[in-house]
C-alpha positions as CSV (number, residue, x, y, z in Angstrom):
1,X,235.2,380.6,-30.0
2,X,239.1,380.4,-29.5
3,X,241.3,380.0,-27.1
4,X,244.0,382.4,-26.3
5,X,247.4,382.5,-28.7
6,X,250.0,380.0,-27.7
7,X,252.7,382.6,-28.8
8,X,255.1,383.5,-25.6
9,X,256.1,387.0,-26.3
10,X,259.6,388.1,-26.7
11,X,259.5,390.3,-22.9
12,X,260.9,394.0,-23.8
13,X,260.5,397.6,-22.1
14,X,257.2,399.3,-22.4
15,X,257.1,402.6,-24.4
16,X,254.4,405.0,-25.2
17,X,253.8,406.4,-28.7
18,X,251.7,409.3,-27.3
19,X,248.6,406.9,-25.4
20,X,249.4,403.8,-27.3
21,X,251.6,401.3,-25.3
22,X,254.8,399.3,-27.2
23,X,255.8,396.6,-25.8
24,X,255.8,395.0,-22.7
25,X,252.6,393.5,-22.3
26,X,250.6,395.8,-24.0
27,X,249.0,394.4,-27.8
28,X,250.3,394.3,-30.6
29,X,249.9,398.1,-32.1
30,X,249.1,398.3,-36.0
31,X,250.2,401.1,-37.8
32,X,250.2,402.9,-41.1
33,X,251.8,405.8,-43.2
34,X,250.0,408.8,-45.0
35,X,251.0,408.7,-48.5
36,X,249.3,412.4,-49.3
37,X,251.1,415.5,-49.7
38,X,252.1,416.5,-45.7
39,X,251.6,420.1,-46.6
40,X,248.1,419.5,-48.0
41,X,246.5,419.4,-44.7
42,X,243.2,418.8,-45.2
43,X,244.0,415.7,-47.5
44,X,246.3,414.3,-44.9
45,X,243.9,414.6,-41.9
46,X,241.0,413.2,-44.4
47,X,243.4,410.5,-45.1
48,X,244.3,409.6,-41.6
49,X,240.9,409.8,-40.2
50,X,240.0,407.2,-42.6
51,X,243.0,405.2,-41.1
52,X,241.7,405.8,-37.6
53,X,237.9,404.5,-38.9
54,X,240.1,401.0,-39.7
55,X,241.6,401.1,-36.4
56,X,244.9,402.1,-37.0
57,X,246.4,402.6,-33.4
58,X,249.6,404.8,-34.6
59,X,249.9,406.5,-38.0
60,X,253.5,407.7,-39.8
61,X,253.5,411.3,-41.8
62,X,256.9,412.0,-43.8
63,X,258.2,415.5,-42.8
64,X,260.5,416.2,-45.3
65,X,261.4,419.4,-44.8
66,X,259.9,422.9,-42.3
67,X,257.4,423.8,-44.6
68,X,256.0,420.1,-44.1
69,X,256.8,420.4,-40.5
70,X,254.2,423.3,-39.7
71,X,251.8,421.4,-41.7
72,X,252.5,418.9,-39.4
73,X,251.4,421.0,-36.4
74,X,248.2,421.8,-38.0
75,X,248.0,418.0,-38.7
76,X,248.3,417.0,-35.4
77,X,245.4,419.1,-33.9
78,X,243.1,417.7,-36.1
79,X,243.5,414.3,-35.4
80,X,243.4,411.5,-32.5
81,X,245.6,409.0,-33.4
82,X,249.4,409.3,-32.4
83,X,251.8,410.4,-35.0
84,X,255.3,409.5,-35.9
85,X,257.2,411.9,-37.5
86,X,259.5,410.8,-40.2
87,X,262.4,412.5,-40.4
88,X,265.7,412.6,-42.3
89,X,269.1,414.5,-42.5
90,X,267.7,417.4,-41.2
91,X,267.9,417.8,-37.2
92,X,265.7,420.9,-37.5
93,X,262.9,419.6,-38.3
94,X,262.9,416.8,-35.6
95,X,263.2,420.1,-32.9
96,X,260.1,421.9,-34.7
97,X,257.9,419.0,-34.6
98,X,259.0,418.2,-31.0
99,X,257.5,421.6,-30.0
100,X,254.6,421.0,-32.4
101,X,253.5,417.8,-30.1
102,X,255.3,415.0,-32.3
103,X,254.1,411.4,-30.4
104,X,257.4,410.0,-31.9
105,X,260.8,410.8,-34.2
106,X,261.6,408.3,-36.8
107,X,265.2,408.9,-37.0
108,X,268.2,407.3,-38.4
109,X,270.8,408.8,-36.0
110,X,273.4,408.1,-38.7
111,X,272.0,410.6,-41.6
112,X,271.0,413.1,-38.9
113,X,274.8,414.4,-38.8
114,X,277.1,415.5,-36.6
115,X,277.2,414.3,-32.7
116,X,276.4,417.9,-31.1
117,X,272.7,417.7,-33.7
118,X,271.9,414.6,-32.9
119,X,272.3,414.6,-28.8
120,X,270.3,418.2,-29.5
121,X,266.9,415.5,-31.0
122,X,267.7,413.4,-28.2
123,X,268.0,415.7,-25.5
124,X,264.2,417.3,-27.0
125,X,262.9,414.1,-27.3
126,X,264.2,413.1,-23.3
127,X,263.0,417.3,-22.3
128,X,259.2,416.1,-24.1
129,X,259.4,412.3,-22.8
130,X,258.7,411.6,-26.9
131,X,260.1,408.2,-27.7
132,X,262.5,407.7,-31.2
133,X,262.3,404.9,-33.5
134,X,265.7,404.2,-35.0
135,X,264.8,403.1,-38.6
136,X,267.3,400.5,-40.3
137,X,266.7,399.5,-44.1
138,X,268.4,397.1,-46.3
139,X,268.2,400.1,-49.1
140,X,269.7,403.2,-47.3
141,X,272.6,401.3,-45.0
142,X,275.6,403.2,-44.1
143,X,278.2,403.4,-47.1
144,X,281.0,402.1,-44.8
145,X,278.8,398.9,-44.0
146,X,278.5,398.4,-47.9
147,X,281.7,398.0,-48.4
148,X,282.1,395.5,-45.5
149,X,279.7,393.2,-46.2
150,X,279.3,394.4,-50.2
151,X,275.5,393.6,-50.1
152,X,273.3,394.3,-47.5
153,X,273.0,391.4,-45.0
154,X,271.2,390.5,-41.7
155,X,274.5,391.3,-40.1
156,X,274.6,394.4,-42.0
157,X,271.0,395.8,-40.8
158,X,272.1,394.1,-37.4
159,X,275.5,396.4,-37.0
160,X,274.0,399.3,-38.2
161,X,270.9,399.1,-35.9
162,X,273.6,398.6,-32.6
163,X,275.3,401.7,-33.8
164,X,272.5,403.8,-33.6
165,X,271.4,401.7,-30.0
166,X,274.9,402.3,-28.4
167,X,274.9,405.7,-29.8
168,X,271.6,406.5,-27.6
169,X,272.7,404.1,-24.6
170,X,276.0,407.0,-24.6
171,X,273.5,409.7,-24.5
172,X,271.5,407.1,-21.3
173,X,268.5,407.4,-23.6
174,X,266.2,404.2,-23.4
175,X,263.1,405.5,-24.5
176,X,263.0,404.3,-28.3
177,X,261.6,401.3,-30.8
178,X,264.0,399.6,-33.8
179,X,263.0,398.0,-37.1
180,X,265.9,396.5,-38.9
181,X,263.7,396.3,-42.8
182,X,264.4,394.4,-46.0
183,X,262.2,393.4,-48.7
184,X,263.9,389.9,-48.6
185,X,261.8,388.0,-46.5
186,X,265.1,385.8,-45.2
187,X,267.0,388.7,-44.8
188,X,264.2,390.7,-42.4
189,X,263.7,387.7,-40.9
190,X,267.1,386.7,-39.8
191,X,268.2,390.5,-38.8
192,X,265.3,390.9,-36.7
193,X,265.8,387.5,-34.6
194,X,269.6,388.5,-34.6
195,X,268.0,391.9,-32.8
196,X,266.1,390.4,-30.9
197,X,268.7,388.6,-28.4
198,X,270.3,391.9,-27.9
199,X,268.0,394.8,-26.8
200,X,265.4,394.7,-24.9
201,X,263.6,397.9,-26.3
202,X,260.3,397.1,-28.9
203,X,260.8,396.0,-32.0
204,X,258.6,397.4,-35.0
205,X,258.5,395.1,-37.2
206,X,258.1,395.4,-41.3
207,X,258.4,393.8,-44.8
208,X,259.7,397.4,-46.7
209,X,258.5,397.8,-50.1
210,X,256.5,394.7,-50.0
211,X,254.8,395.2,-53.3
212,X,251.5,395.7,-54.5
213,X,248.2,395.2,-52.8
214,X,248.1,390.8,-53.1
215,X,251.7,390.2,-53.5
216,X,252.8,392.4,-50.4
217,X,249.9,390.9,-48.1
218,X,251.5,387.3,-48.5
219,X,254.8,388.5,-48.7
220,X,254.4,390.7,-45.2
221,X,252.0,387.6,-43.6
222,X,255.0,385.0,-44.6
223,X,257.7,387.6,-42.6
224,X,255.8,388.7,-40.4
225,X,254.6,385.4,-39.3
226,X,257.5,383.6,-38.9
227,X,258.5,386.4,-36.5
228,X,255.3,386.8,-34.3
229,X,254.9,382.9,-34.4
230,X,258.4,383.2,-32.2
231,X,257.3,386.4,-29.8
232,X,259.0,389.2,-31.9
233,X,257.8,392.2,-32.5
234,X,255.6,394.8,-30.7
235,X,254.2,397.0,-33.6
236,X,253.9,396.0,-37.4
237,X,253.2,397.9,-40.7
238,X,252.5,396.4,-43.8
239,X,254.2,398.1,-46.6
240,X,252.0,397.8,-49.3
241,X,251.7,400.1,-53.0
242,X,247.7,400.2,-52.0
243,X,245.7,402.4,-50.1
244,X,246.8,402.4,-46.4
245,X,243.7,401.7,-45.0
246,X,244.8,398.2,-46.6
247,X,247.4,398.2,-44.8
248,X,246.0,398.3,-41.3
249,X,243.3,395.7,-42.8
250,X,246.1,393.1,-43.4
251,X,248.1,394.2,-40.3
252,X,245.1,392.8,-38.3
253,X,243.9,390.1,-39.9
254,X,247.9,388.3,-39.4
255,X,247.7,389.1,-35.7
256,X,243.9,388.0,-35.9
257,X,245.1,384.6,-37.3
258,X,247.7,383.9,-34.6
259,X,245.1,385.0,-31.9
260,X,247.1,388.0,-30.9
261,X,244.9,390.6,-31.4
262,X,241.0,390.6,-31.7
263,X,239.2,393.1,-33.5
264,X,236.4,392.9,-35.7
265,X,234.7,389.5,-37.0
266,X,237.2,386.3,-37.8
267,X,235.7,384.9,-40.7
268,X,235.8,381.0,-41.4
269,X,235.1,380.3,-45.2
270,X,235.2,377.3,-47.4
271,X,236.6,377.9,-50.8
272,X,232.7,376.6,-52.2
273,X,232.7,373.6,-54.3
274,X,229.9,371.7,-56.4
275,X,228.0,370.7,-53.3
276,X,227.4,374.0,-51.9
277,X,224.0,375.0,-51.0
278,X,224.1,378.7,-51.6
279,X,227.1,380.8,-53.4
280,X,229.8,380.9,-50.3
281,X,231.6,383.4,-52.7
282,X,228.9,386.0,-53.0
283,X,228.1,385.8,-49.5
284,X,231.5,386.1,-47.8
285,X,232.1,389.1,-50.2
286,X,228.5,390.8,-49.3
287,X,229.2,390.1,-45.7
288,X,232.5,391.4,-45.4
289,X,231.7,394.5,-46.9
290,X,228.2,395.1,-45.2
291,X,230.4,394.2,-41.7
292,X,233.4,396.0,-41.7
293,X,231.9,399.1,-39.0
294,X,231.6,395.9,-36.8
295,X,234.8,396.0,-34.0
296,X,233.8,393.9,-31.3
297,X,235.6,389.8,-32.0
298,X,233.3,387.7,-33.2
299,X,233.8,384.1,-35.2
300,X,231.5,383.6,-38.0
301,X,231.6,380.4,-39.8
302,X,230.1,380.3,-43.5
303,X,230.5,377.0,-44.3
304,X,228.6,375.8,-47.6
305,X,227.6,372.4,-47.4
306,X,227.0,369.7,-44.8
307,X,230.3,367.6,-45.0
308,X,232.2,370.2,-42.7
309,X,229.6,372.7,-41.8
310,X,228.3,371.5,-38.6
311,X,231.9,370.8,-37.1
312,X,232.3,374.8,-37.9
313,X,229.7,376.2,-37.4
314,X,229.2,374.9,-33.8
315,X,232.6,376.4,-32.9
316,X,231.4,380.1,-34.2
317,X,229.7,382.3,-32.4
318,X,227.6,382.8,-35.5
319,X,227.3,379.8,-37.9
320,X,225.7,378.9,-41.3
321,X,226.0,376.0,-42.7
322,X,224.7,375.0,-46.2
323,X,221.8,372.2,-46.5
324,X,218.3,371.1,-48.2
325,X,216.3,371.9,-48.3
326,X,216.6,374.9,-46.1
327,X,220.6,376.2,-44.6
328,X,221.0,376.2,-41.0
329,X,222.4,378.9,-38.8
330,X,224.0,378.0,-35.2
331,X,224.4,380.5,-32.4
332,X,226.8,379.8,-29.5
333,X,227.0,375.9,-31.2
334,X,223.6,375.3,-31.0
335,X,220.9,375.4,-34.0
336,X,219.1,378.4,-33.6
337,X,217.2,379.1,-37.5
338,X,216.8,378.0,-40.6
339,X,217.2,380.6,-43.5
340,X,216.2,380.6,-47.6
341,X,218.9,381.4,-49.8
342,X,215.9,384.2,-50.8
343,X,217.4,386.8,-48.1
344,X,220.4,385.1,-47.2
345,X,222.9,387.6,-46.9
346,X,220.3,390.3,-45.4
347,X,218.8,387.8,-42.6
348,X,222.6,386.5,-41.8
349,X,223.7,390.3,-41.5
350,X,220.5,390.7,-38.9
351,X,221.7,387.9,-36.6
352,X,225.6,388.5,-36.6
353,X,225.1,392.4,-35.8
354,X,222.4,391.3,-32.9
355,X,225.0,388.7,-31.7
356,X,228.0,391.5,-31.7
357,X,225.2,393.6,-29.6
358,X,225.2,391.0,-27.0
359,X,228.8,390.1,-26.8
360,X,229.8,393.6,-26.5
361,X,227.1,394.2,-23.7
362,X,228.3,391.1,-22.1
363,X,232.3,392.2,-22.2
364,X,231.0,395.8,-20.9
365,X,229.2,393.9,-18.2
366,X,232.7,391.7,-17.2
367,X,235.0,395.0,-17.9
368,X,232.6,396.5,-15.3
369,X,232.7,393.7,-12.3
370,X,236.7,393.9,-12.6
């Protein structure tokens, strides 16, 4: 039973991605990116439903070229979530999804062209009230920058982001997000704290190319960290080569462990050792499995043996901690049953989805007096 994060947010202008707030004082909004064919419909809205089910609040479909744009048309009335359409070289396609209902353009105004196509995006996007994420990436950066700086650098993804921003500030368009992305942690880190002193628009903030499912989860938690930790950022993805429900997974569970989003159950877990009482492995696996459909925030502590158990599991809202010859569970901090390790995992399951009942009755009840 936390407090609240200690993290002072970065202050920055409030957009909307369709009826998601970014920025401002709005949370943090997780987000994630189809990976199916865009012109396979059906697979895409199966795909992003399942992202919705994980509680993505904004999800990204590629629209590479008009054929993928209708698609995305058909996409879009089949699903809640907002989209963000990403788009490159060709301004077409930005105008066709902006009359299809696009929530948001991911654009790079530089590889959109000529001045007269990109003030046309801009002037659809201002006509629709659709905001525009300018996307900066340590892989795709201007040729002319690359041979000023001859590698990319934080002052590289820094420069080309402001040309984009002063480009739209000439056009008195303010209504649009900027992630300045590496897959060097240093060099993300230092180009979006570099960005962050000179706009005040959102920043979405991302590892690119992170890696594979393990490997891209600490890499995007190390990056993204450091940055949160200081106030930056107002959206995240996690770029991982898994399934992108992973992604939104991982995306909460580092704003969950700086307190700055609360959704679904924080677990607290020993690692187990030799004077464990029942196998803390086994039953953190079983449980998070059995309890992912759970949303409302709720602290479990499964703590195996009685060296460190109590401390935690008085702090939980829900809390088991190993002993002899029976384990103990404590609700609210106080000891409220003993359980075998016979039905362990079924009987814990009973008492943390009864406990979610009540705590989401009693945050109805609050939401209601105010």
């Amino acid at each position: 039973m936390h407090s609240e994060s200690p993290i002072k947010r970065r202050p920055s202008r409030k957009i909307w991605v369709g009826s998601v707030p970014v920025g401002g004082d709005a949370p943090i909004a997780v987000q994630s990116m189809t990976n199916t064919e865009t012109c396979d419909v059906a697979a895409t809205v199966a795909q992003i439903r399942r992202l919705e089910d994980a509680g993505a609040d904004i999800v990204r479909v590629s629209v590479p070229d008009m054929d993928a744009a209708e698609a995305f048309g058909q996409i879009k009335q089949q699903v809640n979530v907002p989209l963000v359409a990403d788009i490159h070289f060709d301004y077409r396609i930005a105008l066709r999804v902006a009359e299809l209902g696009v929530d948001c353009l991911r654009i790079n105004p530089g590889n959109i062209g000529r001045e007269d196509r990109v003030r046309a995006v801009v002037d659809a996007a201002r006509d629709k009230n659709i905001p525009i994420r300018i996307g900066v990436n340590a892989g795709s950066l201007e040729k002319d920058l690359q041979k000023k700086y001859g590698e990319p650098t934080p002052e590289a993804l820094l420069e080309s982001a402001m040309r984009h921003v002063d480009y739209l500030d000439k056009l008195d368009f303010q209504n649009f997000k900027v992630s300045v992305k590496a897959s060097d942690v240093f060099m993300a880190v230092s180009a979006y704290r570099l960005l962050a002193k000179q706009i005040e628009q959102p920043l979405h903030l991302g590892i690119t190319e992170a890696g594979g499912l393990r490997s891209g989860t600490v890499k995007s938690a190390v990056g993204l960290g450091m940055l949160l930790a200081e106030g930056i950022g107002d959206t995240i993805r996690i770029s991982l080569a898994a399934d992108p429900v992973e992604e939104i997974k991982v995306g909460f569970d580092i704003l969950k462990s700086l307190r700055l989003r609360s959704r679904g159950i924080n677990f607290i877990a020993c690692p187990s050792c030799s004077r464990q009482n029942f196998d803390v492995v086994k039953t953190m696996n079983d449980l998070e499995g059995r309890l992912e459909d759970l949303l409302v925030p709720l602290d479990v502590a499964v703590i195996g043996c009685v060296v460190n158990g109590p401390g935690e599991a008085k702090e939980a809202h829900v809390g088991l901690t190993g002993g002899t010859p029976n384990n103990l569970v404590y609700i609210d901090g106080k000891p409220a049953q003993k359980l075998t390790n016979e039905n362990l995992v079924d009987e814990l399951e009973q008492l943390i989805r009864r406990k979610a009942a009540e705590k989401m009755e009693a945050d109805a009840a609050v939401i209601a007096r105010s």
